[in-house]
Each structure stands twice: as C-alpha cells, then as structure tokens.
MMTF fields as JSON, N, C-alpha, C and O atoms, coordinates in Angstrom:
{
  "mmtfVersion": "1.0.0",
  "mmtfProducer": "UNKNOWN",
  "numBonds": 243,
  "numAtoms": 244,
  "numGroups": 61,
  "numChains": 1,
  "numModels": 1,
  "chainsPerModel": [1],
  "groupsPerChain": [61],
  "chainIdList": ["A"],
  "bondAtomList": [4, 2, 8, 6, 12, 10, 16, 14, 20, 18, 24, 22, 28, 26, 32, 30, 36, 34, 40, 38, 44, 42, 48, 46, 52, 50, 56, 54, 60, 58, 64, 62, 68, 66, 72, 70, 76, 74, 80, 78, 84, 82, 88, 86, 92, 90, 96, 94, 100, 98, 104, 102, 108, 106, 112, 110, 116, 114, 120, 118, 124, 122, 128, 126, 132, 130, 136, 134, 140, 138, 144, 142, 148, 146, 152, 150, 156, 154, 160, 158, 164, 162, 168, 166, 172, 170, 176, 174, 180, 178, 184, 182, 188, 186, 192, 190, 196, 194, 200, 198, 204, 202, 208, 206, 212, 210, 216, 214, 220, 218, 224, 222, 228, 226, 232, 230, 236, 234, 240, 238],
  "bondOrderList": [1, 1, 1, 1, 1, 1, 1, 1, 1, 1, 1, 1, 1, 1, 1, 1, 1, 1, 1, 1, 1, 1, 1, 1, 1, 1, 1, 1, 1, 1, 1, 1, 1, 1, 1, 1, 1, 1, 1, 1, 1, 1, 1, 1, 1, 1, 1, 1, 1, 1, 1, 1, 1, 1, 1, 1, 1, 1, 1, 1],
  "groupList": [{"groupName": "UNK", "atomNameList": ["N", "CA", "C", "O"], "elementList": ["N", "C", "C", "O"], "formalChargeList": [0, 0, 0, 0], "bondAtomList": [1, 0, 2, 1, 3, 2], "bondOrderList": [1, 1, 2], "singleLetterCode": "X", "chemCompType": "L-PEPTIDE LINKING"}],
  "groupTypeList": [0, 0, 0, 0, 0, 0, 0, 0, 0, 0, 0, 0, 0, 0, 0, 0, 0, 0, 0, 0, 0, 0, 0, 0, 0, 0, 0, 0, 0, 0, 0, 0, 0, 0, 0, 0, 0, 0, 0, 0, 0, 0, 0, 0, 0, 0, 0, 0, 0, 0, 0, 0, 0, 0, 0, 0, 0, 0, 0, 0, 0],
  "groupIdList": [1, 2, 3, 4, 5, 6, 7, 8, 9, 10, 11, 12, 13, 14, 15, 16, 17, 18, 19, 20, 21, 22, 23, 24, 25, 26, 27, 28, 29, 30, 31, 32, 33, 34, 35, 36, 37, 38, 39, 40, 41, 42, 43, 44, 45, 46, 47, 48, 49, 50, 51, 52, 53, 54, 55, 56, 57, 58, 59, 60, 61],
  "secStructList": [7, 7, 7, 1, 1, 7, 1, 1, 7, 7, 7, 6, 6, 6, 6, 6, 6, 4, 4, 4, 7, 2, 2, 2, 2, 2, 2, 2, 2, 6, 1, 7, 2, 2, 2, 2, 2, 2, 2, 2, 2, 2, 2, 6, 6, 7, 7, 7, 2, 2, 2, 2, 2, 2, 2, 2, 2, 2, 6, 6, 7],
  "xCoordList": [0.839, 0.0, 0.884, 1.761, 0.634, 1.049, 0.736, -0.386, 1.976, 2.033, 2.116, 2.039, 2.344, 2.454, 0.919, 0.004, 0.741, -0.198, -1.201, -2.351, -0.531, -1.042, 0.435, 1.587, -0.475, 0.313, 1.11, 2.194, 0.669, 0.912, 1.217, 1.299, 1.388, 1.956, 0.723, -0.163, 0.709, 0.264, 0.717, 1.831, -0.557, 0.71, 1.198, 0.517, 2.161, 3.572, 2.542, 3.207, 1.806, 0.895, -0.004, -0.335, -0.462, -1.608, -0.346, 0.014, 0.238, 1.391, 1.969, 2.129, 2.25, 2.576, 1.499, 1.93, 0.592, -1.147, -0.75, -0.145, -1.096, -1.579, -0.182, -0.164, 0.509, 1.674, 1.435, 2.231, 0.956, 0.694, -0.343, -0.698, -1.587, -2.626, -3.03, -4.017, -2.369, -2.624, -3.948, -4.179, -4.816, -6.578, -6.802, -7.572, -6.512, -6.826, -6.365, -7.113, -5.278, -4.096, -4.437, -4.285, -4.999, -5.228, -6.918, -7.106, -7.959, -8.808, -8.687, -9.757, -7.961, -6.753, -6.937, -8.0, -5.804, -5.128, -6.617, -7.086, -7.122, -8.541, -9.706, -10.584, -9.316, -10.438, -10.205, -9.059, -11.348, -11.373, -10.199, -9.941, -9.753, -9.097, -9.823, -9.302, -11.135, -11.764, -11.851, -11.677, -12.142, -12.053, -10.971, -11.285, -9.695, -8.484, -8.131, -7.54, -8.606, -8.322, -8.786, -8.145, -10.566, -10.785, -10.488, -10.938, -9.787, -9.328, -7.795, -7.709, -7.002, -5.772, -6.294, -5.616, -7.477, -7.628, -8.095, -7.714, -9.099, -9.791, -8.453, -8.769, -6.852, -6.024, -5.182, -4.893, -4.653, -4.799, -4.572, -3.461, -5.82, -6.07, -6.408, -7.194, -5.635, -5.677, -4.027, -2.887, -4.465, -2.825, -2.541, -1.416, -3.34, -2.341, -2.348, -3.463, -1.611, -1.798, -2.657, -2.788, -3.299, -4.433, -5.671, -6.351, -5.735, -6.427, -6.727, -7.822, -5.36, -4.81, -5.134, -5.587, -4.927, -4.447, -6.58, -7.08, -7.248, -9.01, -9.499, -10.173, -9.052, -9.069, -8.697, -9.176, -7.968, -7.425, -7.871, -7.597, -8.463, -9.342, -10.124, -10.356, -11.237, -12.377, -12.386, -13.31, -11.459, -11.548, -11.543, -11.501, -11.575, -11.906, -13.652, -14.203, -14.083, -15.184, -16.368, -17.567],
  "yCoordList": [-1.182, 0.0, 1.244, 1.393, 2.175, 3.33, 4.057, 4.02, 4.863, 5.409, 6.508, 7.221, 7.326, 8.853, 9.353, 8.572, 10.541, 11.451, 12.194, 12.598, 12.225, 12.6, 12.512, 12.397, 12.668, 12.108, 13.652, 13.681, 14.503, 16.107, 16.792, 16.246, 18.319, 19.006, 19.309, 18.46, 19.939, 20.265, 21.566, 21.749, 22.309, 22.987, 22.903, 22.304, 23.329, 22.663, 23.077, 22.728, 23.411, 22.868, 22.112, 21.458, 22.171, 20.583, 19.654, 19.633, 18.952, 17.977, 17.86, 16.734, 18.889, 19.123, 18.461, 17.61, 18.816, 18.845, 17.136, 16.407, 16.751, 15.388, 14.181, 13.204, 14.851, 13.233, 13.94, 13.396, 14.817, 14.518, 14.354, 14.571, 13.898, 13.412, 12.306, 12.423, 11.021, 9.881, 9.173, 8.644, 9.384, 9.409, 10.459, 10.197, 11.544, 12.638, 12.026, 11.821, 11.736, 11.355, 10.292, 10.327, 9.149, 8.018, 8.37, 8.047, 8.954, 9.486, 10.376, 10.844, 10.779, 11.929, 10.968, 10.699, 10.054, 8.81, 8.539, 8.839, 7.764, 7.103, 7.923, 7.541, 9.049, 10.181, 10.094, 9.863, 10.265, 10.374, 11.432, 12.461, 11.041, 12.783, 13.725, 14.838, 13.589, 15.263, 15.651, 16.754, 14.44, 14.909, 15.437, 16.531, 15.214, 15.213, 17.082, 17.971, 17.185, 18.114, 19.336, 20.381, 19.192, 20.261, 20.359, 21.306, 19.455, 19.712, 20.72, 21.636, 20.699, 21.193, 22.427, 23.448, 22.448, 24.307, 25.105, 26.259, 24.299, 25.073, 25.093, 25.954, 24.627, 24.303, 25.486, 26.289, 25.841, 26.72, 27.782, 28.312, 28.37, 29.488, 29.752, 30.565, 28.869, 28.901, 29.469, 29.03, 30.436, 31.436, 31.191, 31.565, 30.43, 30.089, 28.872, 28.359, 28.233, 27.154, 26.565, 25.371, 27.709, 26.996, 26.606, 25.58, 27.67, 27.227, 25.917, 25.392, 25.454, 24.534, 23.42, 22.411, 23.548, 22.191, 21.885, 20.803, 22.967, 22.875, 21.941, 20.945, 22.38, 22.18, 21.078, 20.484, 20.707, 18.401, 18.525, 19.703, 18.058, 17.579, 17.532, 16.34, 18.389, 18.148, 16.944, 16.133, 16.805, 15.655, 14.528, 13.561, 14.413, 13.068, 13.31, 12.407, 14.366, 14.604, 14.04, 13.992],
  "zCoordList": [0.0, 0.0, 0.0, 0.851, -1.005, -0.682, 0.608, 1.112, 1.243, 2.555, 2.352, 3.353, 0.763, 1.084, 1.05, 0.788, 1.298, 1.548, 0.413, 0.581, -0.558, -2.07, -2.595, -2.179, -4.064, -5.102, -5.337, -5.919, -4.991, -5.646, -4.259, -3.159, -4.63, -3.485, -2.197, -2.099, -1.696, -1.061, 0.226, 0.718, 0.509, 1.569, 2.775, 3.608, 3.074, 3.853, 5.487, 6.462, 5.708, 7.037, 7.167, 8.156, 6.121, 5.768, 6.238, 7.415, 5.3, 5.366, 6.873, 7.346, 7.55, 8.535, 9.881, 10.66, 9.939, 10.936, 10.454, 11.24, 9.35, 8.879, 9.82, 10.568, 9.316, 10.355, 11.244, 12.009, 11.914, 13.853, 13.934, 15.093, 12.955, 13.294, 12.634, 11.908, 12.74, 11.728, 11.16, 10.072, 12.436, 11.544, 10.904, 9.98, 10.926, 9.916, 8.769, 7.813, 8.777, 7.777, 6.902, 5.681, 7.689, 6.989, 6.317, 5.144, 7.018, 5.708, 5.045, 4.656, 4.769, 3.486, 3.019, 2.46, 3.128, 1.859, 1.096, -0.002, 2.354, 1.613, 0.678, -0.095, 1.087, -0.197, -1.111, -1.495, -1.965, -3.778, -4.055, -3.431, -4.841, -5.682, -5.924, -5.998, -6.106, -6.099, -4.143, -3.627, -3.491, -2.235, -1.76, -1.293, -1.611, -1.634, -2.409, -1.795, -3.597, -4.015, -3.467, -3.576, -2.51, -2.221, -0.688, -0.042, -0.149, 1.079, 0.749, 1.567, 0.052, -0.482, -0.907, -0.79, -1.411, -2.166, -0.881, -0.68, 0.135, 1.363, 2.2, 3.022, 2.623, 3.546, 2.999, 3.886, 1.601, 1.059, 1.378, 1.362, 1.796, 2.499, 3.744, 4.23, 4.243, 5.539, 6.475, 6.32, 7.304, 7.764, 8.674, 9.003, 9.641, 10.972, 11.743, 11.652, 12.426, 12.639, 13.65, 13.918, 14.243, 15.604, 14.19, 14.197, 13.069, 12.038, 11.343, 11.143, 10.977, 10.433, 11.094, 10.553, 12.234, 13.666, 13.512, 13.203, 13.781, 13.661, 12.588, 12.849, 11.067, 10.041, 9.717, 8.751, 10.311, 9.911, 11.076, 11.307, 12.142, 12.795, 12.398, 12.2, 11.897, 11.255, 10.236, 10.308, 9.35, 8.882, 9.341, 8.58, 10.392, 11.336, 12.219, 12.849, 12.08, 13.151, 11.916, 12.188]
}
C-alpha cells in the first residue's frame, strides 16, 4: 500500500497537521481525488496554525 499522503503538493501545514494526526491522515489517503483536491484548495487558504491544527481535525469529526 502506498504510505504517502497525495500524489501532488500540497501545503507545507496541511502535510505538517496530517503526520501529527494519523486518523486525519489516513482518511486523506482514503479520499477520492476530487475529495483530496478540495481539502488542499480550502487548507490553502488557511494562515495560521491553531487554524490549520481545527481544520485536519475536522476531517476526522
């Protein structure tokens, strides 16, 4: 099984939030690519990290 996170970039606090939260992380992997894609455009625009840290949690809630 592939272990990386996406196939493409992403930004460097997404990537970051995701390996200190490995259920966030592991339904990353498991999302569609359109899912996947609009978590990366909404993470994006996101500026700080209490933001960020909210924001991959939710993907587990």
């Amino acid at each position: 099984m592939d272990n990386r996170i996406t196939d493409g970039d992403i930004p460097q606090g997404l990537a970051m939030e995701l390996m200190q939260n490995r259920e966030a992380a592991e339904r990353f992997r498991r999302m569609a690519p359109e899912q996947r894609s609009a978590v990366v455009r909404r993470a994006s625009e996101i500026r700080s990290r209490a933001e960020m840290q909210a924001f991959v949690e939710s993907l587990i809630d």
